[in-house]
C-alpha positions as a Markdown table, in Angstrom:
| # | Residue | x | y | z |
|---|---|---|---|---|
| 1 | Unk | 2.4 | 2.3 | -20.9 |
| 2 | Unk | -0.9 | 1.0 | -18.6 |
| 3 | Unk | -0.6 | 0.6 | -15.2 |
| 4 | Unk | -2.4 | -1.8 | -12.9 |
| 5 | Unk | -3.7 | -1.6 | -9.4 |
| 6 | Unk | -3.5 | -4.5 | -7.3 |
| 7 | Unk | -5.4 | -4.2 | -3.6 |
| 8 | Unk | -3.9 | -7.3 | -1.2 |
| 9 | Unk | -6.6 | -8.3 | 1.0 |
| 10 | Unk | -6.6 | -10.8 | 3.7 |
| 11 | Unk | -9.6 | -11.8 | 6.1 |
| 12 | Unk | -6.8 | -12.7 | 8.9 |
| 13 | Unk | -5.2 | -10.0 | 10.6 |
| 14 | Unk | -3.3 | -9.8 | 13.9 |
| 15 | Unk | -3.9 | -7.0 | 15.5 |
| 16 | Unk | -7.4 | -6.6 | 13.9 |
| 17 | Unk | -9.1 | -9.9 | 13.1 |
| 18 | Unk | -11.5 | -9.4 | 10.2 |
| 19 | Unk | -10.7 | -5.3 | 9.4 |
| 20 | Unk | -11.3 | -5.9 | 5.8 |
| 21 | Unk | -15.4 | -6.3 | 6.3 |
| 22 | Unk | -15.3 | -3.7 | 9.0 |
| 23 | Unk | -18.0 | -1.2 | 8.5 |
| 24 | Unk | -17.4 | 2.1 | 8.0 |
| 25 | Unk | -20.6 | 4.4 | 7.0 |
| 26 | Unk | -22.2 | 1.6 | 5.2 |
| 27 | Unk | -19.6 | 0.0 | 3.3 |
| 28 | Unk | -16.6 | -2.7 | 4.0 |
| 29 | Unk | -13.2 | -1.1 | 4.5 |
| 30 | Unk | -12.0 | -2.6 | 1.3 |
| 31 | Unk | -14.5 | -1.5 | -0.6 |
| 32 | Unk | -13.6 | 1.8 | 0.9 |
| 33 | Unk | -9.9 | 1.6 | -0.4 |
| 34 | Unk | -11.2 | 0.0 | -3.4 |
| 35 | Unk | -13.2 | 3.0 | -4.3 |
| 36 | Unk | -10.4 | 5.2 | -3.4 |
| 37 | Unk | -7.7 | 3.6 | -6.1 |
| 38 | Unk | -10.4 | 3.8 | -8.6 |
| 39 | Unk | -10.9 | 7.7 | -7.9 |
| 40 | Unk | -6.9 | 7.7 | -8.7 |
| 41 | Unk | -7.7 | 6.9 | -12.4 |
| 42 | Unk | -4.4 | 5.8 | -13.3 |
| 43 | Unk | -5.3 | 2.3 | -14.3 |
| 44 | Unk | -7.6 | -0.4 | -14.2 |
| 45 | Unk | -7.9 | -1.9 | -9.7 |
| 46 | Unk | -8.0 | -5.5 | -8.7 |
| 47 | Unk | -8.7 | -7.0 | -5.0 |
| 48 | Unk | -6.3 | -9.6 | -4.5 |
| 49 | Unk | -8.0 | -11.5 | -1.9 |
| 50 | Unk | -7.4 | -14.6 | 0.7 |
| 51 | Unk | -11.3 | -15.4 | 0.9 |
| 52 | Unk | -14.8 | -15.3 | -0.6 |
| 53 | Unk | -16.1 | -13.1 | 2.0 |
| 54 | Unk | -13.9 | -10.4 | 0.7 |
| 55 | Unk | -14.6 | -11.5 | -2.8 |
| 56 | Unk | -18.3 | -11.1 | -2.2 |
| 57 | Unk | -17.9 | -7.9 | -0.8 |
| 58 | Unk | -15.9 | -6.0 | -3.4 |
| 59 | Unk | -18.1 | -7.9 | -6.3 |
| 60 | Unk | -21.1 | -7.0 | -4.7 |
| 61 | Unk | -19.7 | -3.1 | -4.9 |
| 62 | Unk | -18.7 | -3.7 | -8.8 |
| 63 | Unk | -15.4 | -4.3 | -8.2 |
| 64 | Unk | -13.1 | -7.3 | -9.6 |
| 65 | Unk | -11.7 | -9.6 | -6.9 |
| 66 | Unk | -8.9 | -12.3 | -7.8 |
| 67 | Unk | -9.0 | -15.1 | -5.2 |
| 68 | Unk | -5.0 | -16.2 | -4.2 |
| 69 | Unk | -3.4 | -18.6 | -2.1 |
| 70 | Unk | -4.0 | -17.4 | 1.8 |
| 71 | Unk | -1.0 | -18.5 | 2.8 |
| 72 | Unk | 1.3 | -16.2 | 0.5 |
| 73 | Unk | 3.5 | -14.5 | 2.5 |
| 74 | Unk | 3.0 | -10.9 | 2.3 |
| 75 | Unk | 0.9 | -8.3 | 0.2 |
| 76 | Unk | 2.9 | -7.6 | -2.5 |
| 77 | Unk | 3.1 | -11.9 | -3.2 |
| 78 | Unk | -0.7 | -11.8 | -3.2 |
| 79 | Unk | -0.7 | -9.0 | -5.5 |
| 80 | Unk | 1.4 | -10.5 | -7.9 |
| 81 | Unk | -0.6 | -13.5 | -7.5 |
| 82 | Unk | -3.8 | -11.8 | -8.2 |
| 83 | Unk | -1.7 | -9.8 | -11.6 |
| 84 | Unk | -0.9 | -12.7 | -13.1 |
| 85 | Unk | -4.2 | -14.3 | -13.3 |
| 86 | Unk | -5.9 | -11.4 | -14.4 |
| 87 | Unk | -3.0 | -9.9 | -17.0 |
| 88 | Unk | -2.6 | -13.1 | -19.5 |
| 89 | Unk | -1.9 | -11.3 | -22.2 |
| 90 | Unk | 0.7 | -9.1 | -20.1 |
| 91 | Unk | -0.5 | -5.7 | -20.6 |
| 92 | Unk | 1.0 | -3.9 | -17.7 |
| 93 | Unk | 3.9 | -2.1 | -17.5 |
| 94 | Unk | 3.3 | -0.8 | -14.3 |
| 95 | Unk | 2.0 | -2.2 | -10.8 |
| 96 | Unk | 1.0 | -0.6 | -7.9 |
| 97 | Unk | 0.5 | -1.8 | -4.9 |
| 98 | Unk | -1.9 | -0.1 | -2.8 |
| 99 | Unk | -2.6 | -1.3 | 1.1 |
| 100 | Unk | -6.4 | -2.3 | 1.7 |
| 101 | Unk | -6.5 | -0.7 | 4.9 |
| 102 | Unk | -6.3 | 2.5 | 3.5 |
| 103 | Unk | -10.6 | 3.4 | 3.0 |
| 104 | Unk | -9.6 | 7.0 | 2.2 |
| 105 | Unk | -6.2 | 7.3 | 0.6 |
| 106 | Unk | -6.0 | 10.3 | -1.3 |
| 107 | Unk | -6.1 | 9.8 | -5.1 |
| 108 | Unk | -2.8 | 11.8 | -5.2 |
| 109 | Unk | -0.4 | 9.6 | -3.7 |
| 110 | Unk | -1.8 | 7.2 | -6.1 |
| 111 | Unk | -1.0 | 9.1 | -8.8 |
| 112 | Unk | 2.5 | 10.5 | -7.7 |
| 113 | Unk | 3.7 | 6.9 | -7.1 |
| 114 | Unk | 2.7 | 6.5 | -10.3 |
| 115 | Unk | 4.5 | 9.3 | -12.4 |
| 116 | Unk | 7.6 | 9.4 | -10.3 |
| 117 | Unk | 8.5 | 5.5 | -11.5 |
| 118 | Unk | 8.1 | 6.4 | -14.9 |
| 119 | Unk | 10.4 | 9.1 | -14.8 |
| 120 | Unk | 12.9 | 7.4 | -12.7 |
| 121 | Unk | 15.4 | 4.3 | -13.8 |
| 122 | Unk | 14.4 | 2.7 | -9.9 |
| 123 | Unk | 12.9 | -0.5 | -9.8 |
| 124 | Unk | 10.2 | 0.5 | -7.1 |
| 125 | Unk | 9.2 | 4.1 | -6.2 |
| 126 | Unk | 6.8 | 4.7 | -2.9 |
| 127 | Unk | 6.5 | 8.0 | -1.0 |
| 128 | Unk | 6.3 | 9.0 | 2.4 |
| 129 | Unk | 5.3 | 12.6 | 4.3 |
| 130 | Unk | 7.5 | 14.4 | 7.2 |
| 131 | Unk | 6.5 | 13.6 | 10.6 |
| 132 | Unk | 6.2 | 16.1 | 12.4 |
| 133 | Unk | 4.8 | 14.9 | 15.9 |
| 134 | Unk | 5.9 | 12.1 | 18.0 |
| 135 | Unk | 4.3 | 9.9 | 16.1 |
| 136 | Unk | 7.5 | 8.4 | 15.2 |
| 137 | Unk | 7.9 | 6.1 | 18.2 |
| 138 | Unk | 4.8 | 4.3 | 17.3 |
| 139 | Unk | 5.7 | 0.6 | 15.7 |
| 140 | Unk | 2.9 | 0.4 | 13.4 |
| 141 | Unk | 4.1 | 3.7 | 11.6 |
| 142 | Unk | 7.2 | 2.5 | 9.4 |
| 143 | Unk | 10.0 | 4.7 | 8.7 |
| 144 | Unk | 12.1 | 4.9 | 5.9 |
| 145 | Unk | 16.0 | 6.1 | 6.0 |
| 146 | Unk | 16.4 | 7.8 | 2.9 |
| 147 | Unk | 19.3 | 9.0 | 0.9 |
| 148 | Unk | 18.3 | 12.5 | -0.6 |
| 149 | Unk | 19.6 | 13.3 | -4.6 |
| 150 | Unk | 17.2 | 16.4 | -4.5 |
| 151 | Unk | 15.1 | 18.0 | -2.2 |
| 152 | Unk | 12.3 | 15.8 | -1.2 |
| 153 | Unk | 13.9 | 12.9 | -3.2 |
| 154 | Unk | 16.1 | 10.1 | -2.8 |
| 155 | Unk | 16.4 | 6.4 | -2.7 |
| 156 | Unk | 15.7 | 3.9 | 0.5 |
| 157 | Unk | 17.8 | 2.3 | 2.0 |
| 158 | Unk | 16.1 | 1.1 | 5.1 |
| 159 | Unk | 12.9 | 0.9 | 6.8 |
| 160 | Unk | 11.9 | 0.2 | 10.4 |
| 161 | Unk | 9.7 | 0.0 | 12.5 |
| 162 | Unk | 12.3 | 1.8 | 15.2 |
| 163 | Unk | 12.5 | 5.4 | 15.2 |
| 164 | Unk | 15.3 | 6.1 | 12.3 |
| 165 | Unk | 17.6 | 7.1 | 11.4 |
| 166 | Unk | 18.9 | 8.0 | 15.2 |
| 167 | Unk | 17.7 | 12.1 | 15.9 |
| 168 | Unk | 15.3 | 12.8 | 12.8 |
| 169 | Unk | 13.9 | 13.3 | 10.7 |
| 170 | Unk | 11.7 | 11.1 | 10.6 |
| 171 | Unk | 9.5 | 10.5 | 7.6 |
| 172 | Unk | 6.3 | 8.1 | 8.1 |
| 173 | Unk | 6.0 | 5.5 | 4.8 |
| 174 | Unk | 2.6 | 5.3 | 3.1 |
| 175 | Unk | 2.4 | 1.7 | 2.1 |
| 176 | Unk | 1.9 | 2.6 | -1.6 |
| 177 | Unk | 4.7 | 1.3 | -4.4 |
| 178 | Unk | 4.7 | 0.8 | -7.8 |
| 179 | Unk | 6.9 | -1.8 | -9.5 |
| 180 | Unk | 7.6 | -2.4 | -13.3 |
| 181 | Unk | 6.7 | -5.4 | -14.1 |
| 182 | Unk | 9.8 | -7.0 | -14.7 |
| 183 | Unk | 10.9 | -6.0 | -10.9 |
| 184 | Unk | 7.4 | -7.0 | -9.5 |
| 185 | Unk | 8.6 | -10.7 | -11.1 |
| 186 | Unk | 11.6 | -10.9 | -10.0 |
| 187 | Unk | 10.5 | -9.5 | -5.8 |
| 188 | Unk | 8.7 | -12.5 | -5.8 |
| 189 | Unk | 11.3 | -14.9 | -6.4 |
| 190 | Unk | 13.2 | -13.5 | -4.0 |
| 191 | Unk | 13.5 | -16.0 | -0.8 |
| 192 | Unk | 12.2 | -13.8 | 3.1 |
| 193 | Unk | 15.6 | -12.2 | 4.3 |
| 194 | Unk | 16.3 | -11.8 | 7.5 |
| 195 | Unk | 15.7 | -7.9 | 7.8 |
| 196 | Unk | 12.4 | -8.7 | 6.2 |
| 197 | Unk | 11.1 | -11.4 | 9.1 |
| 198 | Unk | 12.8 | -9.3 | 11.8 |
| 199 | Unk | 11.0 | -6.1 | 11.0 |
| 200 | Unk | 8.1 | -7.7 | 9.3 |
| 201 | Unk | 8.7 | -5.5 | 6.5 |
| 202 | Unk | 8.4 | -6.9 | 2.8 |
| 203 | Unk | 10.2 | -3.5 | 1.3 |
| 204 | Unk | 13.1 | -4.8 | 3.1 |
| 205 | Unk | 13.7 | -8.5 | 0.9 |
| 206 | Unk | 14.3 | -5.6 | -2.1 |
| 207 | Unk | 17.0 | -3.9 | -0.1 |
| 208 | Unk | 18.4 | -7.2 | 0.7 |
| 209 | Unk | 18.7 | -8.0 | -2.7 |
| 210 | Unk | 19.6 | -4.7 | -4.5 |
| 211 | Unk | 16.6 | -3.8 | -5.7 |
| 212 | Unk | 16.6 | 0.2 | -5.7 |
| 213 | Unk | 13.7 | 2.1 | -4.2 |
| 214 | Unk | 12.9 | 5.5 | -4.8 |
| 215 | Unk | 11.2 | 7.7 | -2.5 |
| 216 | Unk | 9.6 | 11.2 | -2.4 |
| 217 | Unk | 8.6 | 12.9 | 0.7 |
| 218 | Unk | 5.1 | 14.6 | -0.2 |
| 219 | Unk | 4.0 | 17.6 | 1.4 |
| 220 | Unk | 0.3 | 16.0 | 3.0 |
| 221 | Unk | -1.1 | 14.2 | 5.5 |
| 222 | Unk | -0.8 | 11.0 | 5.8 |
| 223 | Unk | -4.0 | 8.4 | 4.6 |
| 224 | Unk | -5.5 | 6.8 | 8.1 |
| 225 | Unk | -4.5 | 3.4 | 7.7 |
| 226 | Unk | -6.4 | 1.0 | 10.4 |
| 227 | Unk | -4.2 | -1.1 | 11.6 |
| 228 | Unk | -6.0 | -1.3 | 15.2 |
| 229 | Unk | -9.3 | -0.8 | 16.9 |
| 230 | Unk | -8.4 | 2.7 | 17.5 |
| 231 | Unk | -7.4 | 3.4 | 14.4 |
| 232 | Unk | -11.1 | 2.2 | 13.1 |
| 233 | Unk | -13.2 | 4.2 | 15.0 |
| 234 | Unk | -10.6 | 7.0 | 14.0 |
| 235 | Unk | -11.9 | 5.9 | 10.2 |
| 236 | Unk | -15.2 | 5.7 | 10.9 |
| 237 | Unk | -15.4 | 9.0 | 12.8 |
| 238 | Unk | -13.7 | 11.1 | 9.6 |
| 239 | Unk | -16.1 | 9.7 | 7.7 |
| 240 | Unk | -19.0 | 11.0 | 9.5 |
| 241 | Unk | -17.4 | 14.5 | 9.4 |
| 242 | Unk | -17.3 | 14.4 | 5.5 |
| 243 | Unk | -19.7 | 16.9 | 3.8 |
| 244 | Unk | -23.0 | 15.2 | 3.1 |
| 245 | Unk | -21.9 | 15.2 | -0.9 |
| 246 | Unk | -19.0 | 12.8 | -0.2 |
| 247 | Unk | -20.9 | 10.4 | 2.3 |
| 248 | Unk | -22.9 | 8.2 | 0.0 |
| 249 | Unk | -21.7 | 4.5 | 0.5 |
């Protein structure tokens, strides 16, 4: 059973215009998180990607890029995008969806995402980590409501970028999921609920539509995803306090 990773990547941004070709210790972001999912070694990586800038980058690092339609309308739709052109002779079972503004996601949740789908009958599995700060009244960092079957795991049924569910625990949602194939289809067909454009949330259009998500609550730290200016300089800065062995670009 092969799995694919597929690496959305989109020039425009909101809050960060452009974060994809931000430099951090010599290389582009993406190539950054590009270099991470390959470290995972769970299956061959793509960058699905809105632009040639980001194309050129990731190329230029010996990565493949898949150019898709910019105005898709979330990450998961541009990674499907960029799957279909590349797998024509469907070889996939599996496909993960990893965020590209995650330079230094740790090659186990990568992994983990991976394995728990295959031994679960959910459609989608992701994971999350316990928050254990007040982190959790911060918008960017999405929390999941989850329904626990064992310790540490459970299914979703609701993410937000409120603090929930009301008095904790909170768990902070590392935007990693892995679909089978035959889900990651039909997601994509799905219309944009409500939930979905209210909470600008794509995980939420499979809740809407009975899709099951599993979830397990890992015990690390979460990735630094850069979401704002801060959050850059927070990047760039644990890269400079890497060991000298782990610094090469």
């Amino acid at each position: 059973m092969k799995t694919l990773i597929a690496i959305p990547a989109r020039i425009a941004s909101t809050r960060l215009p452009g974060k994809m070709l931000a430099d951090i210790g010599g290389e582009p972001l993406i190539v950054r998180t590009y270099k991470s999912a390959v470290a995972a070694n769970v299956g061959d990586v793509i960058v699905a990607c809105d632009s040639e800038e980001i194309a050129a980058a990731v190329r230029k690092a010996g990565g493949i890029a898949i150019l898709t339609d910019p105005d898709l309308p979330s990450g998961t739709d541009r990674g499907f995008d960029a799957y279909k052109q590349y797998d024509k002779n469907h070889r996939y079972d599996f496909v993960i969806n990893v965020q590209g503004d995650m330079p230094f996601v740790a090659p186990e949740f990568i992994q983990y995402c991976n394995n728990m789908l295959r031994k679960s009958s959910c459609d989608i599995s992701t994971i999350a980590t316990l928050i254990q700060d007040d982190s959790y009244k911060q918008e960017n960092i999405v929390k999941p409501v989850i329904v626990f079957e064992k310790e540490n795991s459970g299914r979703a049924i609701y993410f937000s970028r409120s603090a929930v569910p009301f008095g904790g625990p909170y768990h902070h949602h590392i935007g990693i999921y892995c679909f089978r194939s035959q889900a990651l289809e039909k997601f994509v067909t799905l219309p944009q609920g409500a939930l979905e454009k209210t909470e600008k949330l794509e995980q939420l259009r499979a809740l809407e539509n009975n899709m099951t998500i599993g979830v397990d609550v890992l015990p690390l730290k979460p990735p630094i995803s850069v979401d704002v200016s801060a959050d850059l300089e927070a990047a760039r800065e644990y890269f400079r306090l890497l060991p000298d062995g782990l610094r090469q670009p």
